[in-house]
C-alpha positions as CSV (number, residue, x, y, z in Angstrom):
1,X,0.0,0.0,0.0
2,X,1.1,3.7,-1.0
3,X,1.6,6.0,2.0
4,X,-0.4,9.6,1.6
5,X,2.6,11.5,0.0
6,X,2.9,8.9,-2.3
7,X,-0.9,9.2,-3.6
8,X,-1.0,13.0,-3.3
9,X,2.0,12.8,-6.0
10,X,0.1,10.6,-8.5
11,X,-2.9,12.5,-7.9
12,X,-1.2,15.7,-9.2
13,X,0.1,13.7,-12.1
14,X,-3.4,12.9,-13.4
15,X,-2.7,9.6,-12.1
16,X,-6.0,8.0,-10.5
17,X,-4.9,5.2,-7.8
18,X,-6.7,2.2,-7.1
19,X,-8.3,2.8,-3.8
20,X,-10.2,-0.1,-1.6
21,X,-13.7,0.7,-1.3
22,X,-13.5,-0.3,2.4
23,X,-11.3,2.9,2.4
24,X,-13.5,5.2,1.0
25,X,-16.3,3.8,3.1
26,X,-14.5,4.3,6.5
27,X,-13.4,7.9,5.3
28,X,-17.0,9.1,4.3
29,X,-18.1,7.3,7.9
30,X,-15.5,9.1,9.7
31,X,-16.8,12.1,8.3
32,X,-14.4,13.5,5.9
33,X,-15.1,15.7,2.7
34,X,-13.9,14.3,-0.5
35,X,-10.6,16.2,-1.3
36,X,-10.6,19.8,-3.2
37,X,-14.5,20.7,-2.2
38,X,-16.0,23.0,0.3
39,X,-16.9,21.6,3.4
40,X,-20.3,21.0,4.4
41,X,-22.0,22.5,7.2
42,X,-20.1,25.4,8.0
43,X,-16.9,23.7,8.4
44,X,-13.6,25.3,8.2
45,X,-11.2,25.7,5.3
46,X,-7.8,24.5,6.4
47,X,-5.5,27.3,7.4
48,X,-3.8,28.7,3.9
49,X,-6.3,27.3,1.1
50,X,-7.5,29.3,-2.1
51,X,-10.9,28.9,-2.7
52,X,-11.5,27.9,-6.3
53,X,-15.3,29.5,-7.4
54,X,-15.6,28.0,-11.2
55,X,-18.7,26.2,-13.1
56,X,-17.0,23.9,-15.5
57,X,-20.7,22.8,-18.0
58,X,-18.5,21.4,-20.9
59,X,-16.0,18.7,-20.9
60,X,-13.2,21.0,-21.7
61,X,-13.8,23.6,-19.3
62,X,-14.1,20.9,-17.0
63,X,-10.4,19.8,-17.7
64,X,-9.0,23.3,-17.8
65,X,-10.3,23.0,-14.0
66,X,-8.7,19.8,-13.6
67,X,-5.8,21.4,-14.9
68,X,-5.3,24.8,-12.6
69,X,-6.3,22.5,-9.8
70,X,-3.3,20.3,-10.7
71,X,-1.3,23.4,-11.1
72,X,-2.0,24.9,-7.8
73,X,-1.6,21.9,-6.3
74,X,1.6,21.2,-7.7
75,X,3.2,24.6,-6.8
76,X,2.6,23.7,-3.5
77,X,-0.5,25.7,-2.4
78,X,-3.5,24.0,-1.4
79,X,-6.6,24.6,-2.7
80,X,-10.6,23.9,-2.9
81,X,-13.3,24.2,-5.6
82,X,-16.7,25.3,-5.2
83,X,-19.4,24.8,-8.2
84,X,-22.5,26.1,-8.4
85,X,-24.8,28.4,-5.9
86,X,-23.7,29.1,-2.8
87,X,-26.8,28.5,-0.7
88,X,-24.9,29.7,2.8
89,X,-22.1,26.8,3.0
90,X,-19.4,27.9,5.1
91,X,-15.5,28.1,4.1
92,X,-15.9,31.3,1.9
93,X,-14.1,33.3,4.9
94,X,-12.0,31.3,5.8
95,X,-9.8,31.1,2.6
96,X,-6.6,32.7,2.4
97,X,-7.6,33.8,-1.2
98,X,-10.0,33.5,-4.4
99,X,-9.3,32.5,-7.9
100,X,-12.9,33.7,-9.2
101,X,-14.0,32.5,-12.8
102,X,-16.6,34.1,-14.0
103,X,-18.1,37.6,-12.4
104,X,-21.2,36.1,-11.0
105,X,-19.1,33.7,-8.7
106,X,-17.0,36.8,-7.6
107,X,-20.5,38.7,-6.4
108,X,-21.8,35.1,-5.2
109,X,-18.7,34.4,-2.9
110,X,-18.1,38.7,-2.1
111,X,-22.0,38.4,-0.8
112,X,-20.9,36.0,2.1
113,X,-18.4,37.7,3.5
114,X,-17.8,41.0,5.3
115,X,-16.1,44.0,3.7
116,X,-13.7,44.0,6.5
117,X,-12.6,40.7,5.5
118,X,-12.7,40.9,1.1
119,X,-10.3,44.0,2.1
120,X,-7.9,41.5,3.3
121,X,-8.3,38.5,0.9
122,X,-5.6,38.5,-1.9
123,X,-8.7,38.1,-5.3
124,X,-8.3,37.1,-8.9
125,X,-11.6,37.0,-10.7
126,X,-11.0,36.0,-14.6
127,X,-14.0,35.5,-17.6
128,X,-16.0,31.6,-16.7
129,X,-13.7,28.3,-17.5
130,X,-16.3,28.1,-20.6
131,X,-15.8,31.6,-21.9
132,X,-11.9,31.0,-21.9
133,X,-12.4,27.0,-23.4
134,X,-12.2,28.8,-27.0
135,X,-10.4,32.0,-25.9
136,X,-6.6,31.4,-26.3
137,X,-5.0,35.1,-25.5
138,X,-7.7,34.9,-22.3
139,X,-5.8,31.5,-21.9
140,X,-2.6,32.8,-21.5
141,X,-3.5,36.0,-19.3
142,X,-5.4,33.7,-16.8
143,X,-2.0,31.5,-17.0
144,X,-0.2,34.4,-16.8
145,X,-2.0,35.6,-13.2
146,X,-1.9,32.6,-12.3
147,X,1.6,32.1,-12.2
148,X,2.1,36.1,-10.6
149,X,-0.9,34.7,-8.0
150,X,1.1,31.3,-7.2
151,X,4.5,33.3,-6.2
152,X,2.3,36.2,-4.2
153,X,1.3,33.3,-2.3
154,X,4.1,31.3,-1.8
155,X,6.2,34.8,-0.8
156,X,3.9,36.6,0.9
């Protein structure tokens, strides 16, 4: 059996593992939210994680997801994505910072949380994963932030 670091690794490579069912089972018993999603409930964020606000409708959007999830990951920040409506789950002000796609999840996720706080949140909010599927200068310039967002974050 791989040990966690081991997993994580080929779970940043695209690689899916073979996991026992018995172990997802006692996971989802103890609790647990599947990794990279907001917690349920009002739980907290871990200390440090970007919240990731994006609705990925077509396949390719959905892998350009997969794929700044995998980058993030991979430059060593942690990180969480959130589809959809809100609906009052917790975790929003929590985050150490938002990577926004799409303007509606910017006012979404800025409509949970106080002024005080957005003031102090380090934001990028870029066009929806499906505008920027066929878009390739939008491509790069999200690329581009992201890269200029990765070091903020790993520098301070």
């Amino acid at each position: 059996m791989r040990d966690e670091a081991s997993l994580a690794r080929l779970t940043e490579l695209g690689i899916e593992p073979w996991v026992l069912r018995a172990r997802v089972a006692s996971a989802v018993a103890a609790g647990e939210s599947p990794a990279g999603t907001v917690p349920a409930g009002g739980a907290r964020l871990p200390e440090g994680t970007i919240l990731v606000m994006a609705e990925a409708r077509s396949g390719a959007a959905r892998t350009m997801l997969a794929d700044i999830q995998r980058t993030l990951r991979f430059a060593g920040l942690a990180c969480v994505v959130h589809a959809g409506e809100s609906g009052g789950q917790g975790g929003f002000a929590d985050a150490a910072a938002w990577l926004m796609f799409g303007e509606d999840a910017a006012r979404r996720a800025g409509a949970e949380v106080s002024a005080d706080r957005q003031r102090d949140l380090d934001w990028v909010v870029a066009p929806g994963l499906d505008e920027l599927v066929g878009n390739a200068p939008g491509r790069r310039a999200v690329w581009c932030e992201l890269r200029r967002f990765a070091r903020r974050r790993r520098h301070g």
